[in-house]
C-alpha positions as CSV (number, residue, x, y, z in Angstrom):
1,X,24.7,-65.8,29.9
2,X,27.0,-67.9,32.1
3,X,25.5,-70.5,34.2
4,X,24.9,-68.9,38.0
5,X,23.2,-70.9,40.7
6,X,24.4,-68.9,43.7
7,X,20.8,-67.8,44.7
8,X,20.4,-72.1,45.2
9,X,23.6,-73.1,46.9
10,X,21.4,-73.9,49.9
11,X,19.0,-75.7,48.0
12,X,17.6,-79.0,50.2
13,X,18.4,-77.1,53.2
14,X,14.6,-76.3,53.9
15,X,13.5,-79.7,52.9
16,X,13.3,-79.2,48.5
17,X,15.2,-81.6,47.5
18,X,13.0,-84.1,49.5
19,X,10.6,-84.2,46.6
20,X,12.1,-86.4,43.8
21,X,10.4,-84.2,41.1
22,X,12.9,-81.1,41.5
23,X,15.2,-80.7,39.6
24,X,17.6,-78.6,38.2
25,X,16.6,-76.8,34.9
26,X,19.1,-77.7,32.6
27,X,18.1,-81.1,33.5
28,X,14.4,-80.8,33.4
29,X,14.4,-79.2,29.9
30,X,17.0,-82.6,28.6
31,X,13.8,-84.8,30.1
32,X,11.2,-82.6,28.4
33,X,13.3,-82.9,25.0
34,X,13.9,-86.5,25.2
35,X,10.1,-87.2,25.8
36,X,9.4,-84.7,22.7
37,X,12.1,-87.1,20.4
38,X,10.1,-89.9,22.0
39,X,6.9,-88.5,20.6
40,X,8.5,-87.5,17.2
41,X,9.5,-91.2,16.2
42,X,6.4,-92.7,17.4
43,X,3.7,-90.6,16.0
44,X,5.8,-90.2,13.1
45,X,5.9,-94.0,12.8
46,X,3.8,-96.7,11.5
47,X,0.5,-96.7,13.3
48,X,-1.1,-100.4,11.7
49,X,-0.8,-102.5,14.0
50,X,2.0,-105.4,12.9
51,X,-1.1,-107.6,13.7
52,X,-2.2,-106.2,10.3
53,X,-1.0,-107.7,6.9
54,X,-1.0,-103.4,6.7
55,X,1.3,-102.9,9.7
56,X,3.0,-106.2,8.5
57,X,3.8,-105.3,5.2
58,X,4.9,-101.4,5.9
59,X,7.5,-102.8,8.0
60,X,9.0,-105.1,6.0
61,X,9.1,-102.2,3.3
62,X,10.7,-100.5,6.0
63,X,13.2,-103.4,6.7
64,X,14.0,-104.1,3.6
65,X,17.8,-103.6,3.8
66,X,21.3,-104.5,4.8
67,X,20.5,-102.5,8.0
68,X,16.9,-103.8,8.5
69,X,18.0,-107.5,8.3
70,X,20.5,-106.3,10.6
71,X,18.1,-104.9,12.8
72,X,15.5,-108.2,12.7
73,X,18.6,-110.3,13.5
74,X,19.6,-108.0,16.5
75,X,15.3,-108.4,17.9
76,X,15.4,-112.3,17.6
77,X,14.3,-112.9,14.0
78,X,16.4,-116.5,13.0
79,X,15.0,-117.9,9.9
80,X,16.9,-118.9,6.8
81,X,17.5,-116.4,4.1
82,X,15.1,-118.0,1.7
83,X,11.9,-117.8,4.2
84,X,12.9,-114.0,4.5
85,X,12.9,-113.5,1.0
86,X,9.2,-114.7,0.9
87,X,8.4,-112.5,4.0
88,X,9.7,-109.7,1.9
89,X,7.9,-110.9,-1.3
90,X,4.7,-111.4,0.3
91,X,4.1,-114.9,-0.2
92,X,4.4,-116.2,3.1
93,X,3.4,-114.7,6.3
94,X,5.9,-114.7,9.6
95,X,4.5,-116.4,12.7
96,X,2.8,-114.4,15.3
97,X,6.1,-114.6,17.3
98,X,8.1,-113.0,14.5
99,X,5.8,-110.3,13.9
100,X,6.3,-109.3,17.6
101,X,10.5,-109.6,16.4
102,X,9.6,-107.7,13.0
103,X,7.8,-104.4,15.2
104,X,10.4,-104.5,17.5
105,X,13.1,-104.5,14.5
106,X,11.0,-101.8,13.1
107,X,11.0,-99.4,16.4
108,X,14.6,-100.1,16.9
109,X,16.1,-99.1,13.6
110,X,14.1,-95.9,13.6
111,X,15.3,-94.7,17.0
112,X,18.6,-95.4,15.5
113,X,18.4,-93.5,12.0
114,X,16.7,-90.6,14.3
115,X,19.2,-90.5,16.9
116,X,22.2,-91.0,14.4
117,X,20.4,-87.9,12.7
118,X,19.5,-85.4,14.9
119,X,18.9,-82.6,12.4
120,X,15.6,-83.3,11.7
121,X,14.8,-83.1,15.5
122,X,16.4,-79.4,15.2
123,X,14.0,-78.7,12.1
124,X,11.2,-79.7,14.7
125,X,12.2,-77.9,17.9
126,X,13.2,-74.3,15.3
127,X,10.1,-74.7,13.6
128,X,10.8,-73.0,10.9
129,X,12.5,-69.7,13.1
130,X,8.8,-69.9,15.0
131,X,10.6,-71.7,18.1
132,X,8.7,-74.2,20.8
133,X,6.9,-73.4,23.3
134,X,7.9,-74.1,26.8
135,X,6.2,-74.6,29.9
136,X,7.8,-74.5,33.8
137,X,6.3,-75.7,37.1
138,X,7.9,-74.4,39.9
139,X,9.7,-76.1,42.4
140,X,7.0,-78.8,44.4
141,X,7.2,-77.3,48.5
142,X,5.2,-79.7,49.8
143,X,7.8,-81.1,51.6
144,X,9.4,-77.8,52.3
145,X,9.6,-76.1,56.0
146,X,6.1,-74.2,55.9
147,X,8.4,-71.3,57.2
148,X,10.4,-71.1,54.5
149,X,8.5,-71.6,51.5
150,X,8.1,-69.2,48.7
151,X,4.4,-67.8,48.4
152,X,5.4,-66.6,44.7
153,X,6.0,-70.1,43.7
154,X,2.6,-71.6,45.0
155,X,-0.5,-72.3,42.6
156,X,-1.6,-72.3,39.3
157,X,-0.1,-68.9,39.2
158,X,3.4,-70.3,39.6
159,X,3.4,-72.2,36.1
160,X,4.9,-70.4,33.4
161,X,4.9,-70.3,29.8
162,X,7.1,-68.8,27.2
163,X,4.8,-69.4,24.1
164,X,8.4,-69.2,21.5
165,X,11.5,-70.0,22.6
166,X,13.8,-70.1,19.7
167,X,17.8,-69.6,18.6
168,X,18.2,-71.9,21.5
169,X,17.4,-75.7,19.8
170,X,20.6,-76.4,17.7
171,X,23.0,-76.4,20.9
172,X,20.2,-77.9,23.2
173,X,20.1,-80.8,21.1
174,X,23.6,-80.9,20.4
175,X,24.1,-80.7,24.9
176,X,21.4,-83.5,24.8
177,X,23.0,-85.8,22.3
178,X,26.2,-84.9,24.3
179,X,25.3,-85.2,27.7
180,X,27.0,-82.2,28.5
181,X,24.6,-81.0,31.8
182,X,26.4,-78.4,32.3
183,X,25.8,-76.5,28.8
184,X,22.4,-77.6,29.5
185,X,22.4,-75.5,32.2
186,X,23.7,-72.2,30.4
187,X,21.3,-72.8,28.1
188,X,18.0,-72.8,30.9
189,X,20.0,-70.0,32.7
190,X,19.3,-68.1,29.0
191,X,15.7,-69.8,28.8
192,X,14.4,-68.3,32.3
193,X,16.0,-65.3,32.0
194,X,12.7,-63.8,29.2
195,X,10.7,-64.6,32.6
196,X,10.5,-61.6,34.8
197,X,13.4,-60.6,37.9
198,X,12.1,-63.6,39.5
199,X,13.6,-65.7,36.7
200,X,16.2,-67.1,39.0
201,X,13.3,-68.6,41.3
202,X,13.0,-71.4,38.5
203,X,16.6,-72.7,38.5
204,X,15.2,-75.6,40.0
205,X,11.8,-76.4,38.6
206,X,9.4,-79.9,39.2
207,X,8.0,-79.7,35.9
208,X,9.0,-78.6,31.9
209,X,7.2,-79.7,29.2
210,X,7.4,-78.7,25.3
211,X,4.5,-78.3,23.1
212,X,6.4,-80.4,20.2
């Protein structure tokens, strides 16, 4: 469905847009999916502290490569080649200082290999043809002209929640790595349209979230 937001060309006229939380959709949904990447690498990551010779040792497993000694070079870590070796080998233990070099290495080349690899982010989102679940807040009117505000988009009532949204993932994260807003948009516009015929009432929303 091609992207239509003629019902909202007067959007901010009534006072919406003086509430920083509304959005348009498209956008909304590219927040929501970054946060949901954010979650994959970290709770995918390692959770030992680096303060652990556990946490310590899993990264430098982890590092232990052209890239990862690119990666410690690129946080900070400047020691000669020979004290790395011994990090690596596990007969000498990096000062508190490079640990904190050694986690951020860690962090950094993961985002990378994740972000240079977006497929397995796909797998997550598709969920093997099950879809995500997505949920909408409408629009915040708190700021809106009392007069003008729309009673079917007040309360707890107003949240919606499409338990399965699939078929949609592969382009979405495609749009995201992109930064193409306005595919993101033709892609919400097909999202809220397995709402109801008040779907277009959440082209602007103050709220998405994933359950991934």
């Amino acid at each position: 469905m091609p992207y239509d937001d003629s019902g909202w060309r007067n959007f901010g006229r009534l006072g919406a847009n003086r509430s920083s939380e509304n959005v348009r959709g498209g956008a909304a949904l590219g927040a929501a999916m970054e946060e949901a990447l954010s979650r994959q690498i970290r709770e995918g990551g390692i959770r030992s502290p680096v303060t652990t010779n556990r946490g310590l040792n899993a990264r430098l497993n982890y590092l232990d490569s052209d890239a990862g000694r690119q990666a410690m070079a690129d946080a900070g870590v400047d020691v000669t080649p020979r004290t790395m070796k011994k990090w690596f080998d596990g007969t000498q233990q990096p000062l508190p200082s490079n640990r904190e070099k050694i986690d951020t290495a860690y962090w950094g080349l993961r985002t990378d290999r994740f972000l240079n690899n977006l497929g397995a982010f796909k797998q997550h989102l598709n969920n093997r043809g099950r879809g995500t679940s997505i949920e909408i807040h409408p629009v915040n009117q708190d700021l809106v002209e009392e007069n003008a505000r729309r009673p079917n988009l007040e309360g707890e009532q107003a949240h919606r929640f499409l338990p399965n949204v699939r078929y949609i993932w592969d382009e979405a994260v495609d749009a995201m790595r992109d930064g193409d807003t306005q595919k993101m948009e033709e892609i919400w516009d097909d999202v809220i349209a397995d709402l109801d015929s008040d779907w277009g009432a959440y082209t602007y929303a103050s709220y998405v979230g994933l359950g991934a």
